[in-house]
C-alpha positions in Angstrom: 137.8 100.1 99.5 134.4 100.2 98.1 135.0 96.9 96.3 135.1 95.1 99.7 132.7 96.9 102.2 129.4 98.5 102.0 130.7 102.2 100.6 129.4 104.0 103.2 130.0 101.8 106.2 133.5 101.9 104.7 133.8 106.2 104.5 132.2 106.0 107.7 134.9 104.3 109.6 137.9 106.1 107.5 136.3 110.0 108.8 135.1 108.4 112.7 139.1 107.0 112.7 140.8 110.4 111.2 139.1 112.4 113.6 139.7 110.0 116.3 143.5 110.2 115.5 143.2 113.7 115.1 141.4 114.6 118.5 144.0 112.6 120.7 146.7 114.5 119.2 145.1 117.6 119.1 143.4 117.2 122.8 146.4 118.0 125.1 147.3 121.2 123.1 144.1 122.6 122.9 141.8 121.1 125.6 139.1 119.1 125.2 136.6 122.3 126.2 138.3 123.9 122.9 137.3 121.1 120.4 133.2 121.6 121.5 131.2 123.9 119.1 130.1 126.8 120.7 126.4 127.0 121.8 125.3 129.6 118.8 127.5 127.3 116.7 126.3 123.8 116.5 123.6 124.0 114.0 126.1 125.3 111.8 129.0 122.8 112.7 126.5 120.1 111.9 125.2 121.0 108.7 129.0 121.6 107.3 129.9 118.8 108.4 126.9 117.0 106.7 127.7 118.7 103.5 131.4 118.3 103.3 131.6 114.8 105.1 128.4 112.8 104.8 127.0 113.8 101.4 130.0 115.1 99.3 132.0 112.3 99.9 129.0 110.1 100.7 127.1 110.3 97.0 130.4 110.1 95.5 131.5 106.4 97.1 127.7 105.0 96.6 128.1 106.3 93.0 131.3 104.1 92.8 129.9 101.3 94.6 127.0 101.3 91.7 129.6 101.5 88.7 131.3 104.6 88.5 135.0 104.3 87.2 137.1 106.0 89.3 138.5 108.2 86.8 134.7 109.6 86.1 134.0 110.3 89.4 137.4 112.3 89.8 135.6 114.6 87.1 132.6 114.5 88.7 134.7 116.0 92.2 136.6 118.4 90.1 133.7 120.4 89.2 133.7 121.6 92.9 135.4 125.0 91.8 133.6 125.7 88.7 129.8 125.4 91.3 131.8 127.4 93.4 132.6 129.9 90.8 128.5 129.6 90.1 127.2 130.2 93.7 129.9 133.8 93.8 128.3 134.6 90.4 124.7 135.1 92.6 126.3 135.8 96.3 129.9 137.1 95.8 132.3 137.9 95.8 132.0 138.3 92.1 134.4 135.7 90.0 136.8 137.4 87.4 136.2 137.2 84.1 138.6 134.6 83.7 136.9 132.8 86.0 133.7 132.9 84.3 135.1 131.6 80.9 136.4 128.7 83.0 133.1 127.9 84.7 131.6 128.1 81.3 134.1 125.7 80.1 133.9 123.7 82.6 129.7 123.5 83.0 130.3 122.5 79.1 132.5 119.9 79.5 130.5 118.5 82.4 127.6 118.6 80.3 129.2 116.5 77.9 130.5 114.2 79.9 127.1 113.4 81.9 125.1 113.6 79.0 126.8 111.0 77.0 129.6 109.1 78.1 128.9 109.4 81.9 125.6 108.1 81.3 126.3 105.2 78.9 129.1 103.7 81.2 127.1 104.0 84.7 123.1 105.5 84.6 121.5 108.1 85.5 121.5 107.0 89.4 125.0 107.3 90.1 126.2 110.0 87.9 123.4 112.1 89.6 124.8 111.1 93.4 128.3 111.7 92.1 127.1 115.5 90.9 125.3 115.3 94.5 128.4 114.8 96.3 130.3 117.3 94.4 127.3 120.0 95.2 127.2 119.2 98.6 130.9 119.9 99.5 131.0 122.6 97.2 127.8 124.4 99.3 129.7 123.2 102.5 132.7 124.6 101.5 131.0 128.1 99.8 128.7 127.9 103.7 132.6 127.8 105.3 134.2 130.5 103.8 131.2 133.0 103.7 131.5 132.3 107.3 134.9 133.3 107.6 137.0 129.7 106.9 138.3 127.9 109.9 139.9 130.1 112.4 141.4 126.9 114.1 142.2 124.2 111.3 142.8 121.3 113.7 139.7 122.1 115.8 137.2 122.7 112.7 138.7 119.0 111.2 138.0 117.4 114.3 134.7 118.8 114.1 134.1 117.5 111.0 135.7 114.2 110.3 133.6 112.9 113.6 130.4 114.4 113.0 130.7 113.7 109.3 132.2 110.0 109.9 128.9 109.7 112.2 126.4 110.9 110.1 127.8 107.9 107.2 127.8 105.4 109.9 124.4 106.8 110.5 123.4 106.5 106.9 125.1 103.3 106.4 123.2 101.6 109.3 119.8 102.7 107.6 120.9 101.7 104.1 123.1 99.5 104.1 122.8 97.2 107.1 122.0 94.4 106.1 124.6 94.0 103.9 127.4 94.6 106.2 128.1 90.8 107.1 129.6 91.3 103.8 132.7 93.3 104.7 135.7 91.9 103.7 139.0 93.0 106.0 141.6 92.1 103.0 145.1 93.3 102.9 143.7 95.7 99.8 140.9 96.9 102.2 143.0 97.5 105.2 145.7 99.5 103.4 143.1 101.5 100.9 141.4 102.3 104.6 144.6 103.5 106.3 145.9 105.5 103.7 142.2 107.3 103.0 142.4 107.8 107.0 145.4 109.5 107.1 146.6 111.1 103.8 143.1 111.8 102.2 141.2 112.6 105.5 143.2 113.2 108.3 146.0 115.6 106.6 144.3 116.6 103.3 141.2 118.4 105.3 143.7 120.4 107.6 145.3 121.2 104.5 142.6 122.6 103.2 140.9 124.8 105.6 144.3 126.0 106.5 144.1 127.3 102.5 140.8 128.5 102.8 141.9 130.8 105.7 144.5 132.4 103.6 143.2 132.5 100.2 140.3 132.3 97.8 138.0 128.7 98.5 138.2 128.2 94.8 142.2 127.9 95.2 141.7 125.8 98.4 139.8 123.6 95.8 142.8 123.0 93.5 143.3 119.3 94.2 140.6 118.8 91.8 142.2 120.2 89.0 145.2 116.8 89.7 142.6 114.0 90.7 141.5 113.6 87.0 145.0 113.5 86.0 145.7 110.8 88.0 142.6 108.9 88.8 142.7 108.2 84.7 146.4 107.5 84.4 145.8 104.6 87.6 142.7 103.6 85.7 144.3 102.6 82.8 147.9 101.7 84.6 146.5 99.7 87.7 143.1 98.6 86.6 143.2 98.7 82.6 140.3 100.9 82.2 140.3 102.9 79.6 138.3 105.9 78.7 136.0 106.3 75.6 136.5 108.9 73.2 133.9 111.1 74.3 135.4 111.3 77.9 138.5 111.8 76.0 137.0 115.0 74.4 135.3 115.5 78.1 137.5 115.6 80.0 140.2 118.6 79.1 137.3 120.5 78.9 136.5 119.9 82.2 140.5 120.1 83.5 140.2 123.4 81.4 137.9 124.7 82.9 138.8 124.1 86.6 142.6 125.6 85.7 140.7 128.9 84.3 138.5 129.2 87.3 141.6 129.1 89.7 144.1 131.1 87.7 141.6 133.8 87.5 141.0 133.7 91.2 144.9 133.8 92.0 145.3 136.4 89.8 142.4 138.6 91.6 144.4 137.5 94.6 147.6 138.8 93.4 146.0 142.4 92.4 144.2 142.7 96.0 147.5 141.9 98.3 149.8 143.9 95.8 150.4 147.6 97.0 
């Protein structure tokens, strides 16, 4: 997608059409008075939606768009739970020692990662809005569940994917506007932009505030510990990128440490539902 349209013009239009989609089929069950943020509400709304939406997945498409591999940037994301793991260290609740090892581990491995390979391959400028994106829908997300989660996951994604998918196209026409004669509707770009829509927007955010309601937001965050996994298999499968062996070293380190930081947190779950 971000091979053949301006990154953020393209993100924009995948969140503004998810929440589209979303909003007619959520309309008629809800009502359209139920999907409006509440007066006391919209500051809030916004700057989630900003976070989560416009910079998280924002810095982290630019960051491609300037030469990130897409199996680096999928370690980039997946420190989301070990920064979540660092903001309860200072605002609670407090991480379990497990926990702590990971996000240890993790910050480690990151460090590594950034400081050498990351850095060699793309530059300082895009491994730093890559780290930007994964702070910013790790505060988003840490914001959310202080605040309680999602008490309606439909409503809150509607919320979100348009006001998001706005602030990109927002972004996009102050960045990137002159460049977006060059768009390029291929068969590639079409299908990369209906599948983002609707398994990696549409569904996958529902999914996940529907998890952050019922458990832990570092759990709610365990897609990270996968994308590596796969974004370097399809790297070297579909593409033929392969990493160096630094990121080889990197990387488990990083995997590690997300796995430790969400073990520990299920297992803190466990003790605090058990009778």
């Amino acid at each position: 997608m971000v091979r053949d349209a301006p990154p953020l013009l393209a993100a924009g239009i995948r969140f503004t059409l998810a929440g589209l989609i979303l909003l007619l089929i959520v309309a008629p069950r809800r009502g359209i008075r139920a999907l409006l943020p509440r007066r006391h509400h919209v500051f809030i709304t916004v700057l989630l939606a900003l976070l989560l939406i416009t910079l998280g997945n924002g810095g982290v498409v630019v960051a491609q768009r300037q030469g990130i591999p897409s199996w680096l940037a999928a370690l980039l994301v997946a420190t989301i739970p070990v920064w979540l793991a660092v903001m309860r260290i200072f605002w609670g609740p407090r991480p379990t020692r497990m926990t702590l090892w990971g996000t240890g581990i993790g910050l480690l491995g990151t460090a590594v990662l950034v400081s050498t390979a990351g850095l060699r391959i793309s530059g300082f400028i895009p491994i730093a809005l890559g780290l930007a994106g994964a702070l910013g829908w790790a505060v988003g997300a840490f914001v959310s569940a202080r605040r309680g989660g999602a008490q309606d996951p439909f409503v809150t994604t509607v919320q979100q994917l348009l006001i998001g998918g706005l602030g990109l196209l927002i972004a996009s026409a102050v960045i990137e506007s002159g460049q977006w004669q060059s768009t390029r509707w291929t068969t590639s770009f079409i299908a990369a932009l209906l599948w983002l829509t609707v398994a990696s927007s549409l569904i996958a955010l529902v999914v996940f505030y529907r998890i952050t309601a019922l458990t832990s937001v570092s759990v709610a965050s365990t897609y990270a510990f996968t994308n590596p996994v796969v974004a370097m298999v399809l790297s070297v499968v579909v593409l033929g990128v392969w990493p160096d062996q630094v990121s080889v070293i990197a990387a488990p380190l990083v995997i590690c440490g997300v796995a430790l930081v969400i073990y520990g947190d299920r297992r803190k779950d466990t003790r605090l539902d058990a009778p």
